[in-house]
C-alpha positions as CSV (number, residue, x, y, z in Angstrom):
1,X,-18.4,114.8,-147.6
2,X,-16.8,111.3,-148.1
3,X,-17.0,111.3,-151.8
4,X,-15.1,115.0,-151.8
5,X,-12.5,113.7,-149.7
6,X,-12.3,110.5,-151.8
7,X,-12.2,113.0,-155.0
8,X,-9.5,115.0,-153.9
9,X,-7.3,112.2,-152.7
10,X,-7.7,110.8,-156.4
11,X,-6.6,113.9,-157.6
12,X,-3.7,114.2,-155.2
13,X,-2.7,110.7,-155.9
14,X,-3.1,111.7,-160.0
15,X,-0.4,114.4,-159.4
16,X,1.9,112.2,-157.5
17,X,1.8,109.7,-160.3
18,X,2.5,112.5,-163.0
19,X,5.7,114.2,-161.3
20,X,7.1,110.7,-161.2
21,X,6.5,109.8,-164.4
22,X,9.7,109.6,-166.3
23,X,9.8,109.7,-170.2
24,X,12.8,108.2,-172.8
25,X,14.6,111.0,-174.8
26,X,17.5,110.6,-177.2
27,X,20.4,112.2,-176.4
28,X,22.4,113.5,-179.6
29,X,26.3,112.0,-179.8
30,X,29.1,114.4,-179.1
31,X,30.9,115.9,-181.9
32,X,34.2,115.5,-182.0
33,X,36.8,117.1,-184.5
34,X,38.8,114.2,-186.1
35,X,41.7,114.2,-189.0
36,X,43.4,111.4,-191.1
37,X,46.8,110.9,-190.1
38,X,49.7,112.6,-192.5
39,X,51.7,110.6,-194.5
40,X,52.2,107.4,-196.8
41,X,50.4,104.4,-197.3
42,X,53.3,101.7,-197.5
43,X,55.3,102.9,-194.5
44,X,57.0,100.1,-192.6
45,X,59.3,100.0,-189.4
46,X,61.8,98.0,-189.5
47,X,64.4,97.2,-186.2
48,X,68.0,97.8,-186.5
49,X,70.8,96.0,-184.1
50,X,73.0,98.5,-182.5
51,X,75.5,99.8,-179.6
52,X,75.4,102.8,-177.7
53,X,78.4,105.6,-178.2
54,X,79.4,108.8,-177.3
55,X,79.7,111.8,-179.9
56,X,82.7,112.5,-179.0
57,X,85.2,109.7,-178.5
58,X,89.0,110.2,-178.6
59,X,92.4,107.9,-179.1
60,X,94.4,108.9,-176.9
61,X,98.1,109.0,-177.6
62,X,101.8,110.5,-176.3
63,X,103.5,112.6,-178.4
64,X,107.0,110.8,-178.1
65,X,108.2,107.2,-177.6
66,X,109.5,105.7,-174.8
67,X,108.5,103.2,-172.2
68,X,105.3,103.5,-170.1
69,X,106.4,103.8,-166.9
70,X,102.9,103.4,-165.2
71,X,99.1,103.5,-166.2
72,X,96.7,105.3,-163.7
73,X,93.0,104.6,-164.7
74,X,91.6,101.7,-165.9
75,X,88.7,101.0,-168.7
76,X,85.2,101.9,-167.1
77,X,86.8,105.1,-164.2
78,X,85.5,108.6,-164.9
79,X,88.5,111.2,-165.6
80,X,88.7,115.3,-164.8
81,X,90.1,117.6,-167.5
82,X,93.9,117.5,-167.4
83,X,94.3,114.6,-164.8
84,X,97.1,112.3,-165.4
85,X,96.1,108.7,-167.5
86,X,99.3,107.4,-167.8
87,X,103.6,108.3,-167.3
88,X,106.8,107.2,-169.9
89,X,110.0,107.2,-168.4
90,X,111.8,110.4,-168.7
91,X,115.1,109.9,-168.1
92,X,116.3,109.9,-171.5
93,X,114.5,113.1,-172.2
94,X,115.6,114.8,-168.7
95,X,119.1,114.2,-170.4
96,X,118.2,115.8,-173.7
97,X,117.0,118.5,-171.9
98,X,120.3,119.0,-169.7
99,X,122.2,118.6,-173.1
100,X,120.3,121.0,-174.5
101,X,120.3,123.6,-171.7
102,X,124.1,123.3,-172.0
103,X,124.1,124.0,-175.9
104,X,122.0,127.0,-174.6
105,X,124.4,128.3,-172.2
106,X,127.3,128.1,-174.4
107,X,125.5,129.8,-177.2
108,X,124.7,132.6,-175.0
109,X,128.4,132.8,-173.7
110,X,129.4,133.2,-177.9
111,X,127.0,136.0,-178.2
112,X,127.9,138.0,-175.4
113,X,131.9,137.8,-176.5
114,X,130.5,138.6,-180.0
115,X,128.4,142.0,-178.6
116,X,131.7,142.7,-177.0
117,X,134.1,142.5,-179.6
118,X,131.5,144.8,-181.9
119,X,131.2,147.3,-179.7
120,X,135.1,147.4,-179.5
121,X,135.1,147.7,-183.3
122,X,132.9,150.5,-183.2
123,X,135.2,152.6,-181.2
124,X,138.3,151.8,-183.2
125,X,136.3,152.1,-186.2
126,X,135.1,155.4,-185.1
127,X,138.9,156.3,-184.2
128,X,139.5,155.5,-187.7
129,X,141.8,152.6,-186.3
130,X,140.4,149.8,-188.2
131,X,139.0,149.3,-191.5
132,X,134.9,149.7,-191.9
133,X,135.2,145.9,-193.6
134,X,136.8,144.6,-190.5
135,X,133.8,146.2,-188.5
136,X,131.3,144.8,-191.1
137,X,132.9,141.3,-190.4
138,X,132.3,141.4,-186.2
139,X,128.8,142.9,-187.6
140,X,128.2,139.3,-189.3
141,X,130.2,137.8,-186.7
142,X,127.4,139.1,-184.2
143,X,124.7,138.1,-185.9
144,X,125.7,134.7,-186.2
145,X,126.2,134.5,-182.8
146,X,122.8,135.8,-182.2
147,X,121.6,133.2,-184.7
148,X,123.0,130.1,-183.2
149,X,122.0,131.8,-179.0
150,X,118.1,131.5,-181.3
151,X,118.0,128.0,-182.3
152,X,119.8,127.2,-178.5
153,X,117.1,128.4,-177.2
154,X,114.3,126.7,-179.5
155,X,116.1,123.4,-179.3
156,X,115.8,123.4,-175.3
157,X,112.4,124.5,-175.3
158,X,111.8,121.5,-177.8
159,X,113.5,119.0,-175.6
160,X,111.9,120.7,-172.5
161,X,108.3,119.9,-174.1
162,X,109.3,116.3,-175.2
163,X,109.5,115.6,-171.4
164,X,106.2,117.1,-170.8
165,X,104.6,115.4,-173.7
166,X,105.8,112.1,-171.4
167,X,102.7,112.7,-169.3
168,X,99.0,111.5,-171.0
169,X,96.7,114.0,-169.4
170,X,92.3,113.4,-170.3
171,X,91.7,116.5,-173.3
172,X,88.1,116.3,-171.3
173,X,85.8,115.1,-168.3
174,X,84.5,111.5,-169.3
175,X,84.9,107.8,-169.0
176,X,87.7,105.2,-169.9
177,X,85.9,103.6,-172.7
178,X,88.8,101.1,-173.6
179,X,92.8,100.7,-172.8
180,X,95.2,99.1,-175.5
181,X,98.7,99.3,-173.5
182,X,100.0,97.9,-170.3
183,X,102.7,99.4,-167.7
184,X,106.1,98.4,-169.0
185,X,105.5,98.3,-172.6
186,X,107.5,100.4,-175.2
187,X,104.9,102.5,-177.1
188,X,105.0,104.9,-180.4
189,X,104.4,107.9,-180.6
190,X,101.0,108.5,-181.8
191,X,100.4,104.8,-180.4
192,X,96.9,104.4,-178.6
193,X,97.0,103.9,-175.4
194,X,93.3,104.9,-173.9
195,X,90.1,105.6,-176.1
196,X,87.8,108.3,-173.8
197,X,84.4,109.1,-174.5
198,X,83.3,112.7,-173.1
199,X,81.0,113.6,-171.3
200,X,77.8,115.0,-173.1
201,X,75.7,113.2,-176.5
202,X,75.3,109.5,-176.9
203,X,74.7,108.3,-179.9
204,X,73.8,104.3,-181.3
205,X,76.0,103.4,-183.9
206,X,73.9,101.2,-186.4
207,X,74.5,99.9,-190.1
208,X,72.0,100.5,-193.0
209,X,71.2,97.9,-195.3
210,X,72.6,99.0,-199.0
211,X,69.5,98.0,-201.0
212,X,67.4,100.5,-198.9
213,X,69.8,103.2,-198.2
214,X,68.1,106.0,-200.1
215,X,64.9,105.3,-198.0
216,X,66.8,106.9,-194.8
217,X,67.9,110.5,-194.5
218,X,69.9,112.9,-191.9
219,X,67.4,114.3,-189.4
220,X,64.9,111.0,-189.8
221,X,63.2,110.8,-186.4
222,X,63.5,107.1,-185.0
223,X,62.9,105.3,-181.7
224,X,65.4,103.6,-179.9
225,X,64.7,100.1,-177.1
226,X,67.7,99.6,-174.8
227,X,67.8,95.9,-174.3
228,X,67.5,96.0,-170.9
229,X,64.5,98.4,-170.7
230,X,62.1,96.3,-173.4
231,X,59.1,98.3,-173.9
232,X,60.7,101.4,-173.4
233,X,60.8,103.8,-176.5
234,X,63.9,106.7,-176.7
235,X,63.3,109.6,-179.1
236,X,65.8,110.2,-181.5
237,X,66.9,110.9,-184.8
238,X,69.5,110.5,-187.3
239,X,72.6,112.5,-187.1
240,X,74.8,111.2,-189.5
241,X,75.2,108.3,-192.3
242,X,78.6,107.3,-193.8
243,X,79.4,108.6,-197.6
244,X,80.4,105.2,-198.7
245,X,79.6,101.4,-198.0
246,X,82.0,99.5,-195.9
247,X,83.5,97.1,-198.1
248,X,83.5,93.8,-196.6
249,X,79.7,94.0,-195.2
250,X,78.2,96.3,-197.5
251,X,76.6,98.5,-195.1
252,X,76.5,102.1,-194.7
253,X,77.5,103.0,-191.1
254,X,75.3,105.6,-189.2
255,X,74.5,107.2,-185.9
256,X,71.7,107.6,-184.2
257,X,71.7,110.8,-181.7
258,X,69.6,110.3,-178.9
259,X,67.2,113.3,-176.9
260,X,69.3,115.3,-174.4
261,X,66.6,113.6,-172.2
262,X,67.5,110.1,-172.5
263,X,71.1,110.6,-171.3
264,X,69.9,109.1,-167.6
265,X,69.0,106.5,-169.3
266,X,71.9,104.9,-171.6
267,X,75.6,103.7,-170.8
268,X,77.8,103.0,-172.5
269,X,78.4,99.8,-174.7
270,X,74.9,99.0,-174.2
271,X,73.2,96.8,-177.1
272,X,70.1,98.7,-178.4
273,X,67.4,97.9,-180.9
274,X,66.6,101.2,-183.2
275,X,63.0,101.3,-185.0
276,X,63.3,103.2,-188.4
277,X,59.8,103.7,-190.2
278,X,60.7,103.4,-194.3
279,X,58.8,103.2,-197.5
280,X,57.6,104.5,-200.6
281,X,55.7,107.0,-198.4
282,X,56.9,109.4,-195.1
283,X,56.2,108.3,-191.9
284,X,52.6,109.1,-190.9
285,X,51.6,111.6,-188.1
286,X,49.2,113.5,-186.0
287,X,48.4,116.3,-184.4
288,X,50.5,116.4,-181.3
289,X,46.8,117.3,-179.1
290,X,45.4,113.9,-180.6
291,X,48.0,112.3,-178.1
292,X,47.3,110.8,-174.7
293,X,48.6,109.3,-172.0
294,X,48.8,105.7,-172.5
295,X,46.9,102.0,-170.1
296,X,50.8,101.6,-169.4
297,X,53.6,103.9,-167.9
298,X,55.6,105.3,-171.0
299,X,52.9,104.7,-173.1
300,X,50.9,106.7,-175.9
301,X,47.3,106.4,-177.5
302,X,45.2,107.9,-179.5
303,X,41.6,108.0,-180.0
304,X,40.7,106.1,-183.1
305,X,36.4,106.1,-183.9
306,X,35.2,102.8,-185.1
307,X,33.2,104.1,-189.0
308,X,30.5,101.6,-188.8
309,X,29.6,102.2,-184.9
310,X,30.6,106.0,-183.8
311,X,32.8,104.5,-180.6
312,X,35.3,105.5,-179.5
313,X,38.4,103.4,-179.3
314,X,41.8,104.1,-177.3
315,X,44.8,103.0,-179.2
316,X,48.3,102.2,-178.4
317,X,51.3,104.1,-180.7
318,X,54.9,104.2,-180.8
319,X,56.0,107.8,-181.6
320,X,58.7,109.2,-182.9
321,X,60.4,112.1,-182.2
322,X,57.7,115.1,-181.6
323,X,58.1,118.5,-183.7
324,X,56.9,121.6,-183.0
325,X,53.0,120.9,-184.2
326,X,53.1,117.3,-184.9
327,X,54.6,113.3,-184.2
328,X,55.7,110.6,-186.5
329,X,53.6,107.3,-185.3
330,X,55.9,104.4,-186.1
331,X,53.3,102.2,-185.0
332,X,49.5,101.2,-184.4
333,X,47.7,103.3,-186.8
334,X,47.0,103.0,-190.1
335,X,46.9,105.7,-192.4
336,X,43.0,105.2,-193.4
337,X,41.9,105.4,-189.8
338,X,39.6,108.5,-188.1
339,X,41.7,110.4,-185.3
340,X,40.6,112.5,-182.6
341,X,42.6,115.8,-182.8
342,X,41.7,117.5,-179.6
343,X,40.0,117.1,-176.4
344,X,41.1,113.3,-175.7
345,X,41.1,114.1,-171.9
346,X,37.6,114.5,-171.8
347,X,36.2,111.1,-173.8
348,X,35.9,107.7,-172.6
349,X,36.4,104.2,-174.1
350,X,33.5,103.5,-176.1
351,X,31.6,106.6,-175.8
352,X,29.7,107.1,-179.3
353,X,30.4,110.5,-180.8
354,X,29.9,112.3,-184.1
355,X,33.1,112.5,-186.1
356,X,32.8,116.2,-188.2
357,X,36.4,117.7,-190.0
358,X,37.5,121.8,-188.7
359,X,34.7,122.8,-190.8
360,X,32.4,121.1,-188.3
361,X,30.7,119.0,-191.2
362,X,30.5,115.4,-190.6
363,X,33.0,112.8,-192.2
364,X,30.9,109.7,-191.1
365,X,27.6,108.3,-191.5
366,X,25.3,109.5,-188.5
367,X,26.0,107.0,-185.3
368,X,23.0,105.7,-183.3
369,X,22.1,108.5,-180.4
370,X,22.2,107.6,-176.8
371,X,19.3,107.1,-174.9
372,X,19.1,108.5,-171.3
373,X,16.4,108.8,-168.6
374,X,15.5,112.2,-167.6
375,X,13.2,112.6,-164.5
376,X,11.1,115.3,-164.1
């Protein structure tokens, strides 16, 4: 009886030890669909020095002379549509106008004598009392008078709009960007007095170096660094670049027009540093899924798999401007590396994976499988 309970609590203890018995077994890496990025070999980035603008910056300017009578912004204050920038004196041209309405008056007063005398011409004609030349004469007589009433008339309205033109109104809601004339100074016509940049774009004027100007082209996507916000990358891309070099430095003038979501964070006159990738070869690119969210705030990566190892790395990229399927990296990645194209949220830093093409056929050697412990 003792060796059967002795028997079976060998066998129980047998089955114990084989359902905890655990066993090694490879796991097989994750494949994961990876691409080379697009573009040249030779590309380089280069920083160019410049100043932040508005698109759309105006000289402002009266229409007449005279003597500014008083200024009523300053450089830096924001401006409405039609408010009033600055006043001439209008005395002179209140007495123009008076001089003219008078000229005006009189006219009229010679045109209504010369309707009167041709309509008593037409009677006496018509009674056969005068000659029809003498009526042809008050005809012409009439119609000189109805001449000179005319030009009256336009000469007032002219004088009239001289002493509107005596007020500077803003064309447009914007900002003071600079102010060249001071209360009491005697100004040109056409002289300016305020430069306003309106609300809307702003652009970074930059200068391209001569020897390199065919590398850069309307449309080029570039990133933009505010001076005081180092670190921080502003798409953008090239609006416009002059026709001809300036002639004393040899430099093509361009702008730079920034995204319509970077306008909270730009004023103007601020110094700016704008990256430009160039080179025998376009900018490379990715996939825009192959992009992740970046260790810092603002930041991008990418996966990148190490060929010798399978594992995964996260890299930091400055991007350009996306498009509609992929981005310009202006730097971090070089154009021989493997990229992850999709499903970046779901990998880790240093997890080993199987790089395959959209084909699914593999693009590296085999990496080392994983091994895990499964318990039964």
């Amino acid at each position: 009886m003792n060796n059967l309970r002795w028997i079976g609590g060998s066998l129980l203890l047998a089955v114990l030890a084989a359902c905890g018995k655990t066993e090694t077994a490879a796991v097989p890496a994750l494949p994961v669909m990876v691409v080379k990025p697009a573009g040249g070999q030779d590309v380089t980035v280069t920083a160019y020095p410049g100043e932040v603008h508005a698109r759309e910056e105006a000289a402002l300017s009266f229409r007449v002379a005279g003597n500014l009578l008083r200024r009523e912004v300053d450089a830096g204050q924001r401006v409405k549509k039609g408010q009033v920038l600055a006043e001439l004196d209008v005395a002179d041209y209140a007495l123009q106008a008076r001089a003219a309405q008078a000229q005006y008056a009189a006219a009229e007063a010679d045109l209504v004598k010369a309707r009167d005398e041709h309509r008593r011409y037409e009677v006496l004609a018509a009674q056969q009392v005068v000659s029809r030349s003498a009526l042809d004469a008050q005809t012409a007589a009439l119609k000189a008078a109805q001449g000179q009433a005319d030009a009256a008339r336009a000469n007032l309205d002219v004088n009239r709009n001289q002493a509107s033109y005596a007020q500077l109104r803003a064309p447009a809601d914007g900002m003071i960007a600079a102010r060249e004339a001071e209360a009491g100074q005697v100004v040109a016509a056409g002289q300016t007095i305020f430069t306003l940049a309106a609300d809307g774009a702003r652009e970074v004027a930059i200068a391209l170096p001569e020897s390199a100007i065919r590398e850069f082209s309307v449309g080029q996507p570039v990133e933009v660094e505010l001076w005081n916000q180092a670190g921080k990358r502003l798409s953008g891309s090239i609006r416009e670049i002059a026709a001809g070099a300036d002639a004393q430095t040899r430099s093509y003038a361009a702008r730079v027009q920034l995204a319509a979501d970077a306008l909270d964070s730009v004023e103007l006159g601020q110094s700016a540093r704008v990256y430009i990738g160039h080179g025998k070869g376009a900018a490379l690119s990715v996939p825009l899924s192959a992009v992740q969210a970046g260790k810092q705030p603002q930041q991008a990566s990418v996966w990148v798999v190490n060929p010798a190892t399978g594992a995964l790395q996260s890299r930091a990229v400055t991007l350009g401007a996306y498009g509609a399927e992929s981005v310009p990296v202006l730097q971090g990645l070089r154009a021989d590396e493997w990229v992850v194209a999709a499903g970046g949220h779901l990998l880790r830093e240093g997890q080993v994976v199987r790089a395959v093409d959209r084909s699914n056929r593999p693009v590296l050697a085999p990496a080392p499988a994983a091994a895990a412990n499964k318990g039964e």
